[in-house]
Jmol script that loads the backbone (N, CA, C; Angstrom):
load data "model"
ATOM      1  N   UNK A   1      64.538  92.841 120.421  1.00  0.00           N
ATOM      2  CA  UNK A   1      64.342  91.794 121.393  1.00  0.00           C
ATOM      3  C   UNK A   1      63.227  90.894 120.901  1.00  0.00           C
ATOM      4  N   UNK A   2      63.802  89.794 120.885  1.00  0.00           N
ATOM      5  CA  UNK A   2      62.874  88.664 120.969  1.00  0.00           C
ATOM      6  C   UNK A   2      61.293  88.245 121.647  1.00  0.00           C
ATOM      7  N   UNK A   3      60.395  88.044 120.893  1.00  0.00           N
ATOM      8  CA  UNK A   3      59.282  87.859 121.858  1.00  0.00           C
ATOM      9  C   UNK A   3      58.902  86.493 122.148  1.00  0.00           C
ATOM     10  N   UNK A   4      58.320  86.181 123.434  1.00  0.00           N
ATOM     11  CA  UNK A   4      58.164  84.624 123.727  1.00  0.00           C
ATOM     12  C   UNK A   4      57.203  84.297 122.238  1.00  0.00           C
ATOM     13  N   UNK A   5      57.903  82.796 121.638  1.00  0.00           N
ATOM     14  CA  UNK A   5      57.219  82.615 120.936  1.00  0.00           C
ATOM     15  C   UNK A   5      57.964  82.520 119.093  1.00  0.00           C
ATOM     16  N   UNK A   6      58.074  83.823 119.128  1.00  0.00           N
ATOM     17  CA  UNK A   6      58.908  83.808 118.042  1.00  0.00           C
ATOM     18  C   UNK A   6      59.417  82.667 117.903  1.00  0.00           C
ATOM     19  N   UNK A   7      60.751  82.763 116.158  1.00  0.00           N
ATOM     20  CA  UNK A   7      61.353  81.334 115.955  1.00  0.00           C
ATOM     21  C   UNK A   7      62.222  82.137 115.945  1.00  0.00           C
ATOM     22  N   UNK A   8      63.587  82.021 115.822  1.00  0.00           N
ATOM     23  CA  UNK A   8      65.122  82.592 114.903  1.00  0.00           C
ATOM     24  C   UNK A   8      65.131  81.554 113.842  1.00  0.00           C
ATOM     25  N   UNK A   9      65.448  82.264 112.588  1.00  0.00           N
ATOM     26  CA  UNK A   9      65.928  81.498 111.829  1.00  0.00           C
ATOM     27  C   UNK A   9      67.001  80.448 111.558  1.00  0.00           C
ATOM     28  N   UNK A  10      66.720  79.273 111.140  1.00  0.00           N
ATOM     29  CA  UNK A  10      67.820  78.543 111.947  1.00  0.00           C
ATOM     30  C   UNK A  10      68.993  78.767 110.244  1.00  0.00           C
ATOM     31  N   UNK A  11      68.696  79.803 109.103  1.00  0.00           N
ATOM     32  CA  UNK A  11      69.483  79.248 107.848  1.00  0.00           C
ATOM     33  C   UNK A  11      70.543  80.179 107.877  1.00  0.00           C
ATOM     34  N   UNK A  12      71.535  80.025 107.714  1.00  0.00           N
ATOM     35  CA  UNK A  12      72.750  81.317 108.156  1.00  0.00           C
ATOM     36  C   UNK A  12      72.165  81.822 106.515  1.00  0.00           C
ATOM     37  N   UNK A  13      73.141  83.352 107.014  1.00  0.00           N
ATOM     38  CA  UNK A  13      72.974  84.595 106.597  1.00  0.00           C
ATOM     39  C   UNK A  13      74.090  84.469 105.345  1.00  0.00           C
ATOM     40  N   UNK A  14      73.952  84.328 104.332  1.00  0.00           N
ATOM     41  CA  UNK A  14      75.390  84.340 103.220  1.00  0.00           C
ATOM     42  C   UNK A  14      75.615  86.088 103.504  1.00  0.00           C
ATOM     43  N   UNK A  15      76.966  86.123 103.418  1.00  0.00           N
ATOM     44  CA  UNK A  15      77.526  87.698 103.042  1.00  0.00           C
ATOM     45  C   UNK A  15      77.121  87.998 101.527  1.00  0.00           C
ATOM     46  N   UNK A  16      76.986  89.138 101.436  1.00  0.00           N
ATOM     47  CA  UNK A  16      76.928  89.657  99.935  1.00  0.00           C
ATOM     48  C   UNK A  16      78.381  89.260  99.281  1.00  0.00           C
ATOM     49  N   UNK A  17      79.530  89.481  99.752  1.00  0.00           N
ATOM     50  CA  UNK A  17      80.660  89.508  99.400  1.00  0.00           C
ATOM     51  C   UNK A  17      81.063  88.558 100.150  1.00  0.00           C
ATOM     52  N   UNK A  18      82.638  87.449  99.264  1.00  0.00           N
ATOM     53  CA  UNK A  18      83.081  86.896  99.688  1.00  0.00           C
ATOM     54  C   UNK A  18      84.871  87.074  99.349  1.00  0.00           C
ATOM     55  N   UNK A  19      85.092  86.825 100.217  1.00  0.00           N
ATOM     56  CA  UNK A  19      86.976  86.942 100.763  1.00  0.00           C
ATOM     57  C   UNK A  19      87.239  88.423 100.833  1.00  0.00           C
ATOM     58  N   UNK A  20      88.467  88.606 100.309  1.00  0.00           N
ATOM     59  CA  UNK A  20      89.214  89.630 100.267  1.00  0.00           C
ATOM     60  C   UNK A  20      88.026  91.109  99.888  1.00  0.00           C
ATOM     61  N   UNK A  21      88.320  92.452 100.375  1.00  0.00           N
ATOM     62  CA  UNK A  21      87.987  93.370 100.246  1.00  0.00           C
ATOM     63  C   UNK A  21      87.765  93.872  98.371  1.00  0.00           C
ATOM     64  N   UNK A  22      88.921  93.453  97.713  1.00  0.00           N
ATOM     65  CA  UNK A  22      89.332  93.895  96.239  1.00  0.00           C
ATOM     66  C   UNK A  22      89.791  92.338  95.740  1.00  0.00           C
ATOM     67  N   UNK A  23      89.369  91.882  94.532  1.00  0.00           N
ATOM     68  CA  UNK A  23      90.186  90.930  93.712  1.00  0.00           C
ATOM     69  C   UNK A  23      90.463  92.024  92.598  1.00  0.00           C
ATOM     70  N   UNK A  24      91.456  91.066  92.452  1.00  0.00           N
ATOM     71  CA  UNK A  24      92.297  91.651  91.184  1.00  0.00           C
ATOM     72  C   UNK A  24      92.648  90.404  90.344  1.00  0.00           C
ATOM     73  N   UNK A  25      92.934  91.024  88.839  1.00  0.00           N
ATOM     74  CA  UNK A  25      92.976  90.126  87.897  1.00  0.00           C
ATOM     75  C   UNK A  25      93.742  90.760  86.302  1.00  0.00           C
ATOM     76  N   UNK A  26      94.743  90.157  86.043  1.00  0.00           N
ATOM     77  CA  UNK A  26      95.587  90.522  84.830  1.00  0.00           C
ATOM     78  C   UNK A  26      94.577  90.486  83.603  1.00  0.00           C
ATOM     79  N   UNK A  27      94.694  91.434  82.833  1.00  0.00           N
ATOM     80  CA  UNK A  27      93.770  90.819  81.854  1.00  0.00           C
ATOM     81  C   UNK A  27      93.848  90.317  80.780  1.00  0.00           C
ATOM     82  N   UNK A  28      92.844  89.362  80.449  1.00  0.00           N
ATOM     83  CA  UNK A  28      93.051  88.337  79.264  1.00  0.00           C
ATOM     84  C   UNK A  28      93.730  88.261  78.359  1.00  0.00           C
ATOM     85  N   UNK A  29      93.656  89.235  77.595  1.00  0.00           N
ATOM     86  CA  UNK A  29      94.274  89.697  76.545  1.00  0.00           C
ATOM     87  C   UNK A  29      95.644  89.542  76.286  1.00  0.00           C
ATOM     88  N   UNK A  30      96.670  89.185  75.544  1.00  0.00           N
ATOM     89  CA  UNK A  30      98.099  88.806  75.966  1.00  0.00           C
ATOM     90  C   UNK A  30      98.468  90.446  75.528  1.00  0.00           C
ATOM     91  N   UNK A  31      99.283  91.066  76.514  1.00  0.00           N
ATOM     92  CA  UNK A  31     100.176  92.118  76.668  1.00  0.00           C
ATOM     93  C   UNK A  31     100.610  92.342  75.690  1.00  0.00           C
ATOM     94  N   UNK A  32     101.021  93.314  74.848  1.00  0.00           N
ATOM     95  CA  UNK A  32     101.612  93.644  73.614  1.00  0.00           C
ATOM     96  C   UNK A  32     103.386  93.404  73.949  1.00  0.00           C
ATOM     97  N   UNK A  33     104.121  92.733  73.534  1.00  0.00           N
ATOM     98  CA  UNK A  33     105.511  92.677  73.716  1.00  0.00           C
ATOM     99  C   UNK A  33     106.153  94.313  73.940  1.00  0.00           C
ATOM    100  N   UNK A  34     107.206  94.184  75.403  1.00  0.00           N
ATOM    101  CA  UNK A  34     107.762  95.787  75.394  1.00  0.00           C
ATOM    102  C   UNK A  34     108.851  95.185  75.065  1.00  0.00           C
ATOM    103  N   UNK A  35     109.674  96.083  74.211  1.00  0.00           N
ATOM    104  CA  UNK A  35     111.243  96.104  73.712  1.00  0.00           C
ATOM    105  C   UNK A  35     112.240  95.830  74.679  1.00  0.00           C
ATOM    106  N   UNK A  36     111.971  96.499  75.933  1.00  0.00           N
ATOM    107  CA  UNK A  36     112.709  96.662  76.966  1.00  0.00           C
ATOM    108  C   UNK A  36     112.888  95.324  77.585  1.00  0.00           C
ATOM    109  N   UNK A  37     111.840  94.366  77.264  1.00  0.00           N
ATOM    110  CA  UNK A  37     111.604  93.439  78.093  1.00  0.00           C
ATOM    111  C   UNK A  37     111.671  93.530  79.008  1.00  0.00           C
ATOM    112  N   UNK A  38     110.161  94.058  79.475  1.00  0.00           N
ATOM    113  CA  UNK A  38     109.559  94.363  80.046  1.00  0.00           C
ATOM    114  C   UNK A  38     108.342  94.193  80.231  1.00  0.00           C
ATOM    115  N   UNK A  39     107.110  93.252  80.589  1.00  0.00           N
ATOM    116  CA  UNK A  39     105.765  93.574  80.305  1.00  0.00           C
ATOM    117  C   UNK A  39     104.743  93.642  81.278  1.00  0.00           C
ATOM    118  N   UNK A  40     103.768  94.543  81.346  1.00  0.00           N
ATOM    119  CA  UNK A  40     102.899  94.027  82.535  1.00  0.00           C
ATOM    120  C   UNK A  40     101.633  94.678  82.127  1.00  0.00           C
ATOM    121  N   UNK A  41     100.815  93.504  82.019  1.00  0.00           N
ATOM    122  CA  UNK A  41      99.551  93.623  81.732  1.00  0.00           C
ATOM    123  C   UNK A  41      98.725  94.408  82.226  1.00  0.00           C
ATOM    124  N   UNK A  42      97.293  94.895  81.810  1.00  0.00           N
ATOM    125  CA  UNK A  42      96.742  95.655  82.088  1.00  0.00           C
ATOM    126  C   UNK A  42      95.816  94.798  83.808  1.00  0.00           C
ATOM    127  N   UNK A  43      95.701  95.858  84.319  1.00  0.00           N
ATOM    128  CA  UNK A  43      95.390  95.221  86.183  1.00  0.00           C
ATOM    129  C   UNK A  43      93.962  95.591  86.275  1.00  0.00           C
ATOM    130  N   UNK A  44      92.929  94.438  86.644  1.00  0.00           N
ATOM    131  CA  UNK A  44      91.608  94.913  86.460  1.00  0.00           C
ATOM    132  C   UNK A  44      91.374  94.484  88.149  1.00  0.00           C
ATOM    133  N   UNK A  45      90.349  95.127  88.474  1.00  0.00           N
ATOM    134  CA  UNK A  45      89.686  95.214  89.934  1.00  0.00           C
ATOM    135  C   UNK A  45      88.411  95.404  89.926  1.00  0.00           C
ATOM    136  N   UNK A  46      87.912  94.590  91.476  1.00  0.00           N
ATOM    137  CA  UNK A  46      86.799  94.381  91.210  1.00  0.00           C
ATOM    138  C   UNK A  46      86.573  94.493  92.761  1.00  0.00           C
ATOM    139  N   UNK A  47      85.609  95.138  93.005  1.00  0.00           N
ATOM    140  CA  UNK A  47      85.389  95.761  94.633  1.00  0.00           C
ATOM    141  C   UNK A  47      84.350  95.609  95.874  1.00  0.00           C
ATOM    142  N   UNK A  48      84.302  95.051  97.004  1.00  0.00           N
ATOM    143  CA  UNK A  48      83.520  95.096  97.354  1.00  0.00           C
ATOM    144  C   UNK A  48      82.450  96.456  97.767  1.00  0.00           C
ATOM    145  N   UNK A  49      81.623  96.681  97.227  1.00  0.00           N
ATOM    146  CA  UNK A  49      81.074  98.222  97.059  1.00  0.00           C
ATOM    147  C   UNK A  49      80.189  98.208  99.183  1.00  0.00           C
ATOM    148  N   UNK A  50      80.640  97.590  99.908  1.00  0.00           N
ATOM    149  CA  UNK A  50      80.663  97.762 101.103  1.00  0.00           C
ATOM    150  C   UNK A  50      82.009  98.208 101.731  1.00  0.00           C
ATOM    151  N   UNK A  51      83.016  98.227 101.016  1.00  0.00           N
ATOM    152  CA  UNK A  51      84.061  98.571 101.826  1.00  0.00           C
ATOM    153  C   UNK A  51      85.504  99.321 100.324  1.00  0.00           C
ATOM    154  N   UNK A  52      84.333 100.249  99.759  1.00  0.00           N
ATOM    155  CA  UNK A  52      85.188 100.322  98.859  1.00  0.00           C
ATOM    156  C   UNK A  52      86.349 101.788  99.096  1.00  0.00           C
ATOM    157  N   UNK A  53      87.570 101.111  98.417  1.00  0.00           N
ATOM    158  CA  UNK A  53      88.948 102.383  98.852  1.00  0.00           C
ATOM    159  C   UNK A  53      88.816 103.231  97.667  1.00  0.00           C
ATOM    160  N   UNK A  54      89.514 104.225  98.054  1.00  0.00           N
ATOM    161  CA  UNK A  54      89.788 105.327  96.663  1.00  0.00           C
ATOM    162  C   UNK A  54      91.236 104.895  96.079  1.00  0.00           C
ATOM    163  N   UNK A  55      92.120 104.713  97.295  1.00  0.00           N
ATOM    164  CA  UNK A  55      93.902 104.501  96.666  1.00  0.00           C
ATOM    165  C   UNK A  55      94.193 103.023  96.467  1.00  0.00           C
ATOM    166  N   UNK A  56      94.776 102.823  95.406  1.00  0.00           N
ATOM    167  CA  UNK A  56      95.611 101.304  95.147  1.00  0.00           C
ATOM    168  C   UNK A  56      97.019 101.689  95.112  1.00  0.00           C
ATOM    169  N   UNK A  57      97.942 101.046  95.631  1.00  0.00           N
ATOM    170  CA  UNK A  57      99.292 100.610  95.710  1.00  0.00           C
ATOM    171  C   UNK A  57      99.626  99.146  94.817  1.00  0.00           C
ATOM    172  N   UNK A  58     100.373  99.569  93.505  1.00  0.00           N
ATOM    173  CA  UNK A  58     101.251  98.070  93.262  1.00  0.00           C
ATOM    174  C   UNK A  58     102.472  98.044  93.515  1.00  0.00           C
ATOM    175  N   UNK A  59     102.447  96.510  93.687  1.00  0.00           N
ATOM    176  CA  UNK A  59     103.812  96.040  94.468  1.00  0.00           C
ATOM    177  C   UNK A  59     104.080  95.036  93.180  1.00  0.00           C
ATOM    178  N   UNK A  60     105.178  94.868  92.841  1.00  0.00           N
ATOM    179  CA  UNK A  60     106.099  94.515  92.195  1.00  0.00           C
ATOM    180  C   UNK A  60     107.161  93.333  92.883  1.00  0.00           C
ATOM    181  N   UNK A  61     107.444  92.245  93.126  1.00  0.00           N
ATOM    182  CA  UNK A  61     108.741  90.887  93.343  1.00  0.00           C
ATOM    183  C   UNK A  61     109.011  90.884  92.262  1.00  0.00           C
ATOM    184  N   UNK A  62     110.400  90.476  92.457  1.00  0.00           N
ATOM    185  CA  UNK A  62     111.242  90.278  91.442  1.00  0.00           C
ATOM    186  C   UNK A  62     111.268  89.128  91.704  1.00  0.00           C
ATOM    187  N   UNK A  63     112.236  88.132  91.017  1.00  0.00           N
ATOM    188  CA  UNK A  63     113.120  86.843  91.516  1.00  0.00           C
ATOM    189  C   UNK A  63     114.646  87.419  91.350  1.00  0.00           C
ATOM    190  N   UNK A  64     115.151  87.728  92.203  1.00  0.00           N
ATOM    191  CA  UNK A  64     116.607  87.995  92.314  1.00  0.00           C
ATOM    192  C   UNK A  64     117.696  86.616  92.472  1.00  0.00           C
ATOM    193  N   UNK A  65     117.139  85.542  92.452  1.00  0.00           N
ATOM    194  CA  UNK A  65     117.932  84.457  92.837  1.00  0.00           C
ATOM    195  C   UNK A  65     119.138  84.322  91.684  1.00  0.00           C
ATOM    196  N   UNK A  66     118.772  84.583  90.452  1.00  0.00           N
ATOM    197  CA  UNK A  66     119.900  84.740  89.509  1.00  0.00           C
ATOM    198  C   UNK A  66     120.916  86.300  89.040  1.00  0.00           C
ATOM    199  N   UNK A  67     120.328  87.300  90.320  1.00  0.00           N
ATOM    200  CA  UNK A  67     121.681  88.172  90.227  1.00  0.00           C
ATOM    201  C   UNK A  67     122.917  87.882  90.889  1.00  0.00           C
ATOM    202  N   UNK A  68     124.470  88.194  90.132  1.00  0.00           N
ATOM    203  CA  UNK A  68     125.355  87.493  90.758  1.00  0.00           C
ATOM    204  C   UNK A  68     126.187  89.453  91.384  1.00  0.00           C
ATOM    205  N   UNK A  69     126.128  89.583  92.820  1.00  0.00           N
ATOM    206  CA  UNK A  69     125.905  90.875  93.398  1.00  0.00           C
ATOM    207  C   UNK A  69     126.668  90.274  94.777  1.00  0.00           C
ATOM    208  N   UNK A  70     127.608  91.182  95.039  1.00  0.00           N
ATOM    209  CA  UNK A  70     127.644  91.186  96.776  1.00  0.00           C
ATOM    210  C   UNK A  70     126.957  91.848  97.503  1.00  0.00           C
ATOM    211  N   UNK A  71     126.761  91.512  98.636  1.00  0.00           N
ATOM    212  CA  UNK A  71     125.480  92.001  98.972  1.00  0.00           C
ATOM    213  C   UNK A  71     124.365  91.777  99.273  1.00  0.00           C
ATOM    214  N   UNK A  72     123.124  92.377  99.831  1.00  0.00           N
ATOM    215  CA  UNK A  72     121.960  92.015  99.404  1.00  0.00           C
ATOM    216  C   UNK A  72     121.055  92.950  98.413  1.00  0.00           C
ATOM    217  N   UNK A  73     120.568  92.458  97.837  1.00  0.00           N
ATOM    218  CA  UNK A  73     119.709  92.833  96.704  1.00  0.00           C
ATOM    219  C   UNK A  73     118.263  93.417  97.194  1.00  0.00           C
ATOM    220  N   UNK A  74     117.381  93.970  96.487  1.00  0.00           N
ATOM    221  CA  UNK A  74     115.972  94.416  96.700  1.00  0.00           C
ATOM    222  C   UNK A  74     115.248  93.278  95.853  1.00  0.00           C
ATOM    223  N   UNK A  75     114.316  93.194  96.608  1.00  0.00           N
ATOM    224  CA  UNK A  75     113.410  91.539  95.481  1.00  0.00           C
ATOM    225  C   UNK A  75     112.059  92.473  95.157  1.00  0.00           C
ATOM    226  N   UNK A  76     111.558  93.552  95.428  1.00  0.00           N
ATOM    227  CA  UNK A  76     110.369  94.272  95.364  1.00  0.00           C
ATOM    228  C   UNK A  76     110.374  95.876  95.415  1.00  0.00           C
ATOM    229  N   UNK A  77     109.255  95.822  94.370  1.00  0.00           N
ATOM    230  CA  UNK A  77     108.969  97.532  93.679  1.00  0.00           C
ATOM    231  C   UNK A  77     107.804  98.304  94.276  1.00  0.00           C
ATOM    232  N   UNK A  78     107.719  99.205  95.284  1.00  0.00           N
ATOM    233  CA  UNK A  78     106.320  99.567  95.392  1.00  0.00           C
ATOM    234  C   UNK A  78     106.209 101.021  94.685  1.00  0.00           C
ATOM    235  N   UNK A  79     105.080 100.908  94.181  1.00  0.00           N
ATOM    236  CA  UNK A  79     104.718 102.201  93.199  1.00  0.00           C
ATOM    237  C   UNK A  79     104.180 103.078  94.461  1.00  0.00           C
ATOM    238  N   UNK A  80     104.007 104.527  93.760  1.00  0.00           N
ATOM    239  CA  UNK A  80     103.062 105.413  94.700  1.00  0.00           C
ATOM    240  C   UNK A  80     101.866 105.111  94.341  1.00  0.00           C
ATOM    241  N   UNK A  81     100.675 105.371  95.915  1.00  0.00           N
ATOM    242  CA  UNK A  81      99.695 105.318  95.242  1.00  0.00           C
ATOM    243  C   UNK A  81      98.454 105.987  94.418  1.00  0.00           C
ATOM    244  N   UNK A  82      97.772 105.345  93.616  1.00  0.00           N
ATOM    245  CA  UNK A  82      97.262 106.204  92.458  1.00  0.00           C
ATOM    246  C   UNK A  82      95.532 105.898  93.063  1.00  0.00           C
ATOM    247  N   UNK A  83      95.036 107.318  92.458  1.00  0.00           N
ATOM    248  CA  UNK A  83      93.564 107.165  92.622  1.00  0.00           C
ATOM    249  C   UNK A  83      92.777 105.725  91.478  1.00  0.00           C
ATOM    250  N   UNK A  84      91.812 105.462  92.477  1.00  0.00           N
ATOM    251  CA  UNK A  84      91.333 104.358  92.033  1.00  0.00           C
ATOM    252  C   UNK A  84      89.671 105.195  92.000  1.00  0.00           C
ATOM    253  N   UNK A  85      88.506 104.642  91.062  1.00  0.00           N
ATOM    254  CA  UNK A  85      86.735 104.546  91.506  1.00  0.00           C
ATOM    255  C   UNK A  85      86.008 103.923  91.101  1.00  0.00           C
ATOM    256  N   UNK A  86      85.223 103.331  91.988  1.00  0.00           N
ATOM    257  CA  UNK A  86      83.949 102.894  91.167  1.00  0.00           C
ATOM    258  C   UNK A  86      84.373 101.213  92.348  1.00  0.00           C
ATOM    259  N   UNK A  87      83.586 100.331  91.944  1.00  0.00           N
ATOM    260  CA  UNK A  87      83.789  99.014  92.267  1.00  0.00           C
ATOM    261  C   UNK A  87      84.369  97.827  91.131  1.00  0.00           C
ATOM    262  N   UNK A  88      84.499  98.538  90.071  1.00  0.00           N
ATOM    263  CA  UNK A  88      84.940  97.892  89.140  1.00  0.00           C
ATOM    264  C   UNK A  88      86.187  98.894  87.893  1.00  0.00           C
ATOM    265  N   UNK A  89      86.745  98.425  88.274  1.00  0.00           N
ATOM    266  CA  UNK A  89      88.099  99.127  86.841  1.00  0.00           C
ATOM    267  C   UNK A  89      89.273  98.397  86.537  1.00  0.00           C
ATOM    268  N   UNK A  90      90.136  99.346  85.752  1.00  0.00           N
ATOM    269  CA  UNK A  90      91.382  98.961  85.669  1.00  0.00           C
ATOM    270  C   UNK A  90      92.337 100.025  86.062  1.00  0.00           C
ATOM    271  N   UNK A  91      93.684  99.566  86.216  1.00  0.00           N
ATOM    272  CA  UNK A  91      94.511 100.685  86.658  1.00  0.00           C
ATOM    273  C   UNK A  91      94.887 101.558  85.789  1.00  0.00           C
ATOM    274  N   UNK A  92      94.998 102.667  85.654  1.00  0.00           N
ATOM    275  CA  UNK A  92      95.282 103.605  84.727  1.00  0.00           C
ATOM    276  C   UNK A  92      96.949 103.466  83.743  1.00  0.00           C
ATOM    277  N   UNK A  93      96.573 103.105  82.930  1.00  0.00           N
ATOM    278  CA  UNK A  93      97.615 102.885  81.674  1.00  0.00           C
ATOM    279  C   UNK A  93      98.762 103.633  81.844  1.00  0.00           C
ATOM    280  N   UNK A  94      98.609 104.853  81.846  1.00  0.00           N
ATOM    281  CA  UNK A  94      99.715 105.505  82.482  1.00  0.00           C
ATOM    282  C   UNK A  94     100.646 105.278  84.043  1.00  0.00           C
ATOM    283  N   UNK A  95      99.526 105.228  84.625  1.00  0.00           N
ATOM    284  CA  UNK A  95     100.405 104.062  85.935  1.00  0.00           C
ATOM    285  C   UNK A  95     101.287 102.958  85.726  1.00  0.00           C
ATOM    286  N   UNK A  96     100.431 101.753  84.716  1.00  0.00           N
ATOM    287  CA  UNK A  96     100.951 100.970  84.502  1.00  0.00           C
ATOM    288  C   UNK A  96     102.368 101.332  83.490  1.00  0.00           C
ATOM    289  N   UNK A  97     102.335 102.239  83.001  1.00  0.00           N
ATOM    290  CA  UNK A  97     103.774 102.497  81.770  1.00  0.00           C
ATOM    291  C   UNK A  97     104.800 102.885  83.037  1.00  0.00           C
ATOM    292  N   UNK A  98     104.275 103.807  84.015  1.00  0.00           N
ATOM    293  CA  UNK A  98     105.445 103.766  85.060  1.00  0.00           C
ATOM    294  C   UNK A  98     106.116 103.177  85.548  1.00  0.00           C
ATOM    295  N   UNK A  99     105.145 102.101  86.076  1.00  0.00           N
ATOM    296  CA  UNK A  99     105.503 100.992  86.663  1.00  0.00           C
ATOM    297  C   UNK A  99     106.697 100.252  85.810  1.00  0.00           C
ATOM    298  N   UNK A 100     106.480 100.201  84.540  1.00  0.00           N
ATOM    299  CA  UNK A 100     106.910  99.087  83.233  1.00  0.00           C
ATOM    300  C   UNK A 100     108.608 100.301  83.193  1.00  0.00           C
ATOM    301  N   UNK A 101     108.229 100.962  83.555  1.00  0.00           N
ATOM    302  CA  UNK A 101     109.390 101.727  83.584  1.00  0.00           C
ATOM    303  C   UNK A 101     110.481 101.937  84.561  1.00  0.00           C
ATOM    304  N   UNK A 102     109.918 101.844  86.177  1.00  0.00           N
ATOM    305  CA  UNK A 102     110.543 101.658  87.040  1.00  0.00           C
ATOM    306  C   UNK A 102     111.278  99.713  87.199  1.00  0.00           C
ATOM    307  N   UNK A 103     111.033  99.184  87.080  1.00  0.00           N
ATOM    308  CA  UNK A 103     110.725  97.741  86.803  1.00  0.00           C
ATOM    309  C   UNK A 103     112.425  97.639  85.697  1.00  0.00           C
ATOM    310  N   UNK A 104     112.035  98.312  84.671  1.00  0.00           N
ATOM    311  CA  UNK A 104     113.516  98.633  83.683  1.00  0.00           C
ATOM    312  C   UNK A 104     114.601  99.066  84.439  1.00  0.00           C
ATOM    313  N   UNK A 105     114.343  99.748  84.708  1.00  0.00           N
ATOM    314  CA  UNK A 105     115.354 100.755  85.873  1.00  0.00           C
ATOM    315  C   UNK A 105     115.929  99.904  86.922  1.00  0.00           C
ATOM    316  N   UNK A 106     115.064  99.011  87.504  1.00  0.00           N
ATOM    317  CA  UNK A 106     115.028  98.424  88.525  1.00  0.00           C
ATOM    318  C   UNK A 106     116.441  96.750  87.779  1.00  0.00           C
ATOM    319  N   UNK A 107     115.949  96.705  86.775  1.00  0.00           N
ATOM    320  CA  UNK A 107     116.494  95.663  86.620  1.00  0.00           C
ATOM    321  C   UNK A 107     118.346  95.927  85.751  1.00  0.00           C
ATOM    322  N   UNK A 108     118.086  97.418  85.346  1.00  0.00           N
ATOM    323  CA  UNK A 108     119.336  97.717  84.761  1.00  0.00           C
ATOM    324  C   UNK A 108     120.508  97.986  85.919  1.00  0.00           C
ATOM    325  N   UNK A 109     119.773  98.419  86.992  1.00  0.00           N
ATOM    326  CA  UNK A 109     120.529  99.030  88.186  1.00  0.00           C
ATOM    327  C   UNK A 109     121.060  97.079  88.983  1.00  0.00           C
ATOM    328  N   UNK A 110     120.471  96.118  88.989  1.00  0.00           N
ATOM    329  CA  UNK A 110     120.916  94.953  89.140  1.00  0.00           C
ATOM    330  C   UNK A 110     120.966  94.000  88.252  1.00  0.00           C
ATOM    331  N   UNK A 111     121.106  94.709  87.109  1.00  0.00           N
ATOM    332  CA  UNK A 111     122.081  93.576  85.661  1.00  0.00           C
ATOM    333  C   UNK A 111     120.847  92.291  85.862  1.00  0.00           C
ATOM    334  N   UNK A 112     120.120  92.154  85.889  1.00  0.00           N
ATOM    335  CA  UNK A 112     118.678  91.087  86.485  1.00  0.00           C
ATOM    336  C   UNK A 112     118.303  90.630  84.977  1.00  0.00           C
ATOM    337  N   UNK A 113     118.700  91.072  84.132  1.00  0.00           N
ATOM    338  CA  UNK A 113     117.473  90.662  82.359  1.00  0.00           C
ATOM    339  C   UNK A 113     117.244  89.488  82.334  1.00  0.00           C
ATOM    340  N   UNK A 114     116.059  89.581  81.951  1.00  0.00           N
ATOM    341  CA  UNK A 114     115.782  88.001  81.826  1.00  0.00           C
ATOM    342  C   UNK A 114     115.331  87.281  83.183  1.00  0.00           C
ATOM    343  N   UNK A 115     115.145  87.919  84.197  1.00  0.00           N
ATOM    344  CA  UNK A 115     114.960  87.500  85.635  1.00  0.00           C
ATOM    345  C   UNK A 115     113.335  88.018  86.062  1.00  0.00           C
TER     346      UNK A 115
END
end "model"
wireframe off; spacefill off
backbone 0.3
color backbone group
C-alpha cells in the first residue's frame, strides 16, 4: 500500500520476454539433400525461461492441392511428443529423421511427390 505522498512510477514496466512462449527457427545451414525427397531442417528453439515446457509436438502441412484423389485428403502430420530442455536447443536428430520419414510415407500413401 501506498503512502500519502509517494509517486508511482509513471514509465511502464517492459516484460523480460516478448510474444510467444517458444520461437522457433530452421537452421541456417542448408539441409543436406534426402534421396527420398524429402528434407527438413534441423528445428532450433529458444524459450522463455519463465514459462518453460519439457514436451514439443511437430506438426507438419502439406499442400495437397495437387493430389488428384477422391475424396478428402489429410493436409497435416503430427509427430508424438518428444522431450525437450533447457531454454535453448534443437530438436533431436533422431526425431527429426522420423519425422523425414513419416512425411515419405505420408506422401507415398497420397502419390503427393513433389508437393
Amino acid at each position: 500500500m501506498r503512502k500519502p505522498g509517494d509517486k508511482a512510477s509513471n514509465v511502464p514496466v517492459k516484460p523480460k520476454w516478448q510474444g510467444a512462449p517458444y520461437h522457433i527457427a530452421f537452421a541456417t545451414q542448408a539441409a543436406k539433400p534426402n534421396p527420398a525427397g524429402v528434407t527438413i531442417p534441423a528445428i532450433n528453439y529458444t524459450a522463455n525461461p519463465d514459462a518453460v515446457e519439457r514436451r514439443a509436438t511437430l506438426v507438419v502441412r502439406f499442400d495437397a492441392s495437387g493430389v488428384k484423389k477422391n475424396g478428402p485428403i489429410a493436409n497435416q502430420m503430427v509427430m508424438a511428443p518428444v522431450d525437450i530442455s533447457g531454454t535453448e536447443g534443437t530438436l533431436p536428430a533422431d526425431y527429426i529423421d522420423a519425422a523425414i520419414r513419416s512425411c515419405r510415407s505420408f506422401s507415398a500413401l497420397t502419390a503427393s511427390r513433389g508437393k
